[in-house]
C-alpha positions as CSV (number, residue, x, y, z in Angstrom):
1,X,81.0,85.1,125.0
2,X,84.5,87.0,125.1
3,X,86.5,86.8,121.7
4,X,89.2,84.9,121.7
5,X,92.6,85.9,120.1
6,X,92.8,82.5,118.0
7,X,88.7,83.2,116.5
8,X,88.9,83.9,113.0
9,X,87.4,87.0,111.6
10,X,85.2,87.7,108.9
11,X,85.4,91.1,106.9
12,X,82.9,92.5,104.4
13,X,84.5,92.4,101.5
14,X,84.7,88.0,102.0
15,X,88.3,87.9,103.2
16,X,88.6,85.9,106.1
17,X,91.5,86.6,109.0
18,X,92.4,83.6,110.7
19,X,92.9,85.1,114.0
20,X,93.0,88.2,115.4
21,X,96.5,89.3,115.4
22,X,97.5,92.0,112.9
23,X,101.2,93.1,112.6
24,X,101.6,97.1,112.7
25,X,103.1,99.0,109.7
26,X,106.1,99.6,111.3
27,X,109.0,101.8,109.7
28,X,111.8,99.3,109.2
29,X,114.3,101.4,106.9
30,X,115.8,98.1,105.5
31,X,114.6,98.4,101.8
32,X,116.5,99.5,99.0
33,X,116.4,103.7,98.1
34,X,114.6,103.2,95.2
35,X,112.1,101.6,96.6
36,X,112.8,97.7,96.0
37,X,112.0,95.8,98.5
38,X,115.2,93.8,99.9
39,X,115.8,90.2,101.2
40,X,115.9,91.9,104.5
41,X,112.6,93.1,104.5
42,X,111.1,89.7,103.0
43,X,113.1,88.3,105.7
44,X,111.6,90.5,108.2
45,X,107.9,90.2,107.0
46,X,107.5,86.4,106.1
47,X,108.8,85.3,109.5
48,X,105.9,87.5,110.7
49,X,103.6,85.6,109.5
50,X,104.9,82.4,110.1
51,X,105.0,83.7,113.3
52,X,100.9,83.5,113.6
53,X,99.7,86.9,112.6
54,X,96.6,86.7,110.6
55,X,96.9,89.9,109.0
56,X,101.0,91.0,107.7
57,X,101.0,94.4,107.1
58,X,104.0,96.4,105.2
59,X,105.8,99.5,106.3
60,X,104.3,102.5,105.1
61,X,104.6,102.4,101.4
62,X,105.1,105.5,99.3
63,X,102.3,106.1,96.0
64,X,104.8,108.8,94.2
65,X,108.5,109.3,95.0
66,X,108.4,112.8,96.2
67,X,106.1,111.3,98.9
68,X,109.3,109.4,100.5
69,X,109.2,109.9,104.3
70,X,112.4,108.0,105.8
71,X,115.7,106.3,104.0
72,X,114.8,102.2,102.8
73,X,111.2,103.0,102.3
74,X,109.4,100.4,100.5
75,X,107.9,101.6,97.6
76,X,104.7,101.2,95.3
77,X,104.8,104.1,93.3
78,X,106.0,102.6,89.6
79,X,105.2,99.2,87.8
80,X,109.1,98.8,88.0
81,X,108.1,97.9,91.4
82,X,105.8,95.0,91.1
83,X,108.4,91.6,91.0
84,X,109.6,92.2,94.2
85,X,106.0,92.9,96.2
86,X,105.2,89.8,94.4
87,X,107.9,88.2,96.2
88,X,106.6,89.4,99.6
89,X,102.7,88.5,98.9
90,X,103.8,85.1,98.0
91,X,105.6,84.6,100.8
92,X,103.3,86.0,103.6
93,X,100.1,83.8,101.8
94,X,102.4,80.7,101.8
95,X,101.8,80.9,105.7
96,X,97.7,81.3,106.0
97,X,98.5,85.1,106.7
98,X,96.3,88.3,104.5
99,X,98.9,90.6,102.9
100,X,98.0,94.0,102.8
101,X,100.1,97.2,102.2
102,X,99.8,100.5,103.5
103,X,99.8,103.3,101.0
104,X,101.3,106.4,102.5
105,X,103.0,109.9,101.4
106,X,105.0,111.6,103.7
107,X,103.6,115.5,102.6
108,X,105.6,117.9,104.7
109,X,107.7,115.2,106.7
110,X,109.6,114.3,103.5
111,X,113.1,115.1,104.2
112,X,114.5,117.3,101.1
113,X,117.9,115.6,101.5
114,X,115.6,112.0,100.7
115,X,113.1,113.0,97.9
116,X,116.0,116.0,95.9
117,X,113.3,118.3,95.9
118,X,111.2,120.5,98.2
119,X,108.1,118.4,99.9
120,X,104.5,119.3,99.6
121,X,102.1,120.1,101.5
122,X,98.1,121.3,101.3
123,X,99.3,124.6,102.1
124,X,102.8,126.5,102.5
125,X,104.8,125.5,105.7
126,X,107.3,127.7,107.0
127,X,108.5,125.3,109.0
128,X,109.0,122.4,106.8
129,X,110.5,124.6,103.5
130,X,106.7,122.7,102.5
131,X,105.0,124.5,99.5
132,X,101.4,124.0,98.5
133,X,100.2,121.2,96.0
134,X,98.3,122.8,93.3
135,X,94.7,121.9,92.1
136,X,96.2,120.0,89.5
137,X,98.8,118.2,91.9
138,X,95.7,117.4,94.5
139,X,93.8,115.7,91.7
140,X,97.4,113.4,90.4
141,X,97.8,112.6,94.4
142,X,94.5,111.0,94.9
143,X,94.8,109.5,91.4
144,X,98.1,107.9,92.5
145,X,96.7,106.8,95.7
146,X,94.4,104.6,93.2
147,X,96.9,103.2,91.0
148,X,98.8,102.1,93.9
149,X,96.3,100.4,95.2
150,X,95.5,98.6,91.7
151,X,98.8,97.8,91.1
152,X,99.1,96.0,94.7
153,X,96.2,93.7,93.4
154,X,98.4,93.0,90.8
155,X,101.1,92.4,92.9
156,X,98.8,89.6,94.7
157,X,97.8,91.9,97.7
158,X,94.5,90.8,99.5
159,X,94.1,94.6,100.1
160,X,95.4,98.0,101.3
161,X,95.3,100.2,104.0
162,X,95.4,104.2,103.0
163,X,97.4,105.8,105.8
164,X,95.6,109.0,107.3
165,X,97.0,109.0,110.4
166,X,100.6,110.1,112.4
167,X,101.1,114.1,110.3
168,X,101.1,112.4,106.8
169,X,100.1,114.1,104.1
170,X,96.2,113.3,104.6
171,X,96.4,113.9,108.2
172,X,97.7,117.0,106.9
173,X,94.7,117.7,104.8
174,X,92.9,116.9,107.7
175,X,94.4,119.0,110.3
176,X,92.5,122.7,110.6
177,X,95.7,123.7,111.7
178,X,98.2,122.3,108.4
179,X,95.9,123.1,106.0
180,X,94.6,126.4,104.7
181,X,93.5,125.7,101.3
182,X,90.7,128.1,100.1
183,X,89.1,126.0,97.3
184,X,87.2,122.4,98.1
185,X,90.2,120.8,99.9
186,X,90.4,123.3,102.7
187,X,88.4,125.2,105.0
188,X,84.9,122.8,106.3
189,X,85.9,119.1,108.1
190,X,83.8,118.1,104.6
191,X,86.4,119.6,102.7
192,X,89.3,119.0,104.5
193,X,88.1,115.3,104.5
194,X,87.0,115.1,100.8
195,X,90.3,113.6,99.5
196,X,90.3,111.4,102.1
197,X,86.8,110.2,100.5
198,X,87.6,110.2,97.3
199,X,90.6,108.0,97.3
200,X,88.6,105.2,99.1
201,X,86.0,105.7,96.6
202,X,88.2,105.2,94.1
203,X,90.1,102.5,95.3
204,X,86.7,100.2,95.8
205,X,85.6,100.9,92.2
206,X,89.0,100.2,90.3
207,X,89.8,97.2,92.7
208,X,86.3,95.7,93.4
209,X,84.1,94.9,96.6
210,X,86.2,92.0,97.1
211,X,89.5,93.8,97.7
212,X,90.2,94.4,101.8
213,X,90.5,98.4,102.2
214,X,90.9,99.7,105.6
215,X,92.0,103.8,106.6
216,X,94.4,104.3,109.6
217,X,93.8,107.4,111.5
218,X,95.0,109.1,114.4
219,X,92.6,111.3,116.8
220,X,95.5,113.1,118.7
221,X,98.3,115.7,117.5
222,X,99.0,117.6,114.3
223,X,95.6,119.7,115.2
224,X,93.7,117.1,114.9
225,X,90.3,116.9,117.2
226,X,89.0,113.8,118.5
227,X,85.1,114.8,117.5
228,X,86.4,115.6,113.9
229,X,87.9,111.9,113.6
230,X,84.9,110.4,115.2
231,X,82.4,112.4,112.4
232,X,85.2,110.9,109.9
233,X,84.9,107.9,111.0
234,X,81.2,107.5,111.0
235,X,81.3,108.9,107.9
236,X,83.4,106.1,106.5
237,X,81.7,103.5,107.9
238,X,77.6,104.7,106.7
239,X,79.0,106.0,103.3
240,X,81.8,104.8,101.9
241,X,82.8,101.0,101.1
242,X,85.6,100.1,103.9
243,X,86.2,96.6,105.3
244,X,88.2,97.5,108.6
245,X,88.6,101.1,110.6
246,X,92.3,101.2,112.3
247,X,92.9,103.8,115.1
248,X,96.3,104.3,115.9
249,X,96.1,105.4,119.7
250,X,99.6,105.9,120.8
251,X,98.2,104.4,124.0
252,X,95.1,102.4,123.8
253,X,94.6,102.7,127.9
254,X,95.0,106.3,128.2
255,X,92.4,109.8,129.2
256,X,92.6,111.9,125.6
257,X,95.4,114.7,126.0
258,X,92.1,117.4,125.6
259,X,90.3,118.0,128.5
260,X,86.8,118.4,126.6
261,X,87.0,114.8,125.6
262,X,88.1,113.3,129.3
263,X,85.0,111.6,130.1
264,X,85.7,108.8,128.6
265,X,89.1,106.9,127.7
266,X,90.5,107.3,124.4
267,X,89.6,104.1,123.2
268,X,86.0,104.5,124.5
269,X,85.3,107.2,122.2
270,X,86.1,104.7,119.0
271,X,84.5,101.8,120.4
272,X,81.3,103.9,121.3
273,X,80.9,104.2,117.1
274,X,77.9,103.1,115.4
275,X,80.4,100.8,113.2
276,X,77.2,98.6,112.0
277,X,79.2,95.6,110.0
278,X,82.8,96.9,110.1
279,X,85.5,95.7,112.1
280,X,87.8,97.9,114.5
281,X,91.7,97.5,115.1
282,X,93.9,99.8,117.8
283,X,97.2,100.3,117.8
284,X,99.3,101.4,121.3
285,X,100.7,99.6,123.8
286,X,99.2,96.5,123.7
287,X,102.3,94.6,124.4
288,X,101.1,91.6,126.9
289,X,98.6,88.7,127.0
290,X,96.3,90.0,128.9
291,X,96.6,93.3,127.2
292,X,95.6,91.8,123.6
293,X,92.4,90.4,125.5
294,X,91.5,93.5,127.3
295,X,91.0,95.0,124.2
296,X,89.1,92.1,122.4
297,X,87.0,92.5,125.6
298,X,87.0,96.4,125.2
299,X,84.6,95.8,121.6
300,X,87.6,95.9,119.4
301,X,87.6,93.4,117.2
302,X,91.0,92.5,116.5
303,X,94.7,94.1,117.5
304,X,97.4,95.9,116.0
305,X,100.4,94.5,117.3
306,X,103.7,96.5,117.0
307,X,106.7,96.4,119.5
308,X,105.9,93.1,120.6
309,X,105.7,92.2,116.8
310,X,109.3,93.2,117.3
311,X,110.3,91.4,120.2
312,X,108.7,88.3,119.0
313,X,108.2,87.4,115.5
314,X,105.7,84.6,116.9
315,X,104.2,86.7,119.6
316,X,100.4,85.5,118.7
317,X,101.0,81.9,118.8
318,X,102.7,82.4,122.4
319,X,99.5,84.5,123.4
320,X,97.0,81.9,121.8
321,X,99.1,79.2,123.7
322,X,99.4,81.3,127.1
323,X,97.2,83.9,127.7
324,X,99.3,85.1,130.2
325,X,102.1,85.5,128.0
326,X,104.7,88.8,128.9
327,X,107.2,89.7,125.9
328,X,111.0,89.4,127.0
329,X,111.8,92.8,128.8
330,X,114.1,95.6,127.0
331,X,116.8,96.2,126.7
332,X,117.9,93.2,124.2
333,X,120.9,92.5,122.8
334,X,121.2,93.4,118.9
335,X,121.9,89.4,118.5
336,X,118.5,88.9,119.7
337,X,116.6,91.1,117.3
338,X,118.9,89.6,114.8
339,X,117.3,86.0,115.6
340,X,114.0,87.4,115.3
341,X,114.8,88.8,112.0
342,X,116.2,92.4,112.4
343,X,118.3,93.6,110.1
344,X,121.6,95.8,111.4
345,X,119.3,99.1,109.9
346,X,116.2,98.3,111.2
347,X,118.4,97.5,114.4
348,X,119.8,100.6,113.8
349,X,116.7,102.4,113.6
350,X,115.2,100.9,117.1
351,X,118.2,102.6,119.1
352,X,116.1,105.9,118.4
353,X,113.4,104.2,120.8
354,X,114.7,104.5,124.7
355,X,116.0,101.9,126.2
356,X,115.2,99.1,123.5
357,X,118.2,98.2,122.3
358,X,121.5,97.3,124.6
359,X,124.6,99.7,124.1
360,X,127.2,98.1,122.8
């Protein structure tokens, strides 16, 4: 029997998805600089999940200040924090949807002009003005990895996602080629990974085995190899407590970029895992009806939904209803991103992307 996009979906931890829709973390920029969230981005969120998704995710959200990586981030770095994410959660469980955040720091790609100090890094970085986090500094990042995480329970959360994908700083921790640490955080995959490992860890003991925590990684660019993620992977899933594995493709249809991994898709190579009882999601460029159920069909058990997310703040109950369902075609005017609950920054922000938004 094929899944269906409307089939609700258990996870391990007890939390039950509704469908199988999730809304990408997508960068949105319409938050306040101190990291409040703003009535634009409760705006922008809640209509999400009225709009059908099952699972509302956040933008990235930054666990210390100095790990800002673009202006209007959404915070979740200080208790001072916690009213307005209570705000949010509130109003994305109102509509039958799970709220989960992402917990992110930017590393290297936080602009110095953002966070009024150099960025960090796992090792110096010419390029970036990055300097290396010290022993010390590597121990007070995974420990505010955790606190984030606990204080999103507080703030009524059904879980988190730790970001390790896109050149953040734990892809950067992954990547042979970012990080040159000589002591336990650098040189072996094991090392390079162990962070990684030890903030899930950490988060399933202080928030419980009924608390959703997924991991987003990327298998492509930044030096990262697509074996390495794969052993990562397997690695999460056989030892360490997650609930959902989230691959962020870039294009979920395409060969790999490497020529050693060519024969077979991208995508096959993450739905070819031994993932036993946890759930896969993929993010890139599934943007139609029939591309959501290619991918159900593909072994993936539920989709990451982002530019049509955009488009269409209701894009999963047109899909449920009509399978065959195409999002409107770009460009679009900035009224109609307005109606679907844009605000003139994130507006702003999607005239970086080609050919999405009209000139005016």
């Amino acid at each position: 029997m094929p899944t269906l996009p409307d089939s609700p979906l258990h996870f391990p931890c007890g939390a039950v998805m509704k469908n199988r829709f999730m809304l990408a973390p997508l960068t949105n920029r319409q938050s306040h600089e101190d990291g409040q969230l703003s009535d634009e981005e409760l705006n922008w969120l809640t209509m999400r999940a009225e709009g059908g998704f099952g699972l509302v995710m956040t933008c990235a959200s930054h666990v210390q200040e100095v790990g800002k990586g673009f202006p209007g981030q959404l915070g979740i770095f200080s208790d001072r924090l916690i009213d307005g994410h209570k705000r949010l959660t509130t109003s994305i469980k109102k509509q039958g949807s799970l709220a989960v955040i992402q917990l992110h720091h930017a590393g290297m790609r936080s602009p110095a002009e953002l966070i009024h100090t150099q960025p960090v890094c796992p090792s110096d970085d010419e390029e970036t003005n990055a300097r290396a986090l010290t022993l010390e500094e590597v121990n007070q990042l995974r420990e505010d990895f955790i606190a984030a995480a606990v204080r999103a329970k507080t703030c009524g959360y059904d879980g988190v996602e730790v970001h390790g994908a896109h050149g953040y700083i734990l892809t950067q921790f992954l990547s042979p080629e970012i990080n040159k640490r000589m002591d336990e955080y650098g040189g072996s995959l094991s090392n390079r990974s162990r962070l990684l490992f030890e903030i899930v860890d950490g988060i399933r003991a202080t928030c419980g085995h009924d608390f959703l925590l997924g991991v987003r990684l990327s298998p492509e660019k930044f030096g990262l190899d697509i074996q390495e993620i794969r052993t990562i992977c397997q690695q999460l899933v056989d030892d360490h407590s997650i609930d959902f594995l989230d691959i962020s493709l870039w294009d979920c249809f395409k060969q790999p970029d490497d020529k050693r991994y060519q024969d077979k898709s991208l995508l096959e190579h993450f739905t070819s895992l031994d993932r036993k009882h946890v759930p896969l999601t993929v993010a890139g460029k599934i943007r139609s009806g029939k591309d959501v159920q290619a991918i159900l069909d593909s072994g993936v058990d539920f989709v990451t939904i982002g530019r049509s997310g955009i488009l269409h703040h209701d894009f999963p109950k047109r899909v449920i209803n009509n399978p065959d369902f195409e999002p409107v075609k770009t460009p679009v005017s900035k009224e109609y991103l307005f109606r679907e609950g844009l605000s003139e920054k994130f507006v702003d922000y999607m005239r970086r992307w080609p050919d999405f938004v009209m000139p005016e």
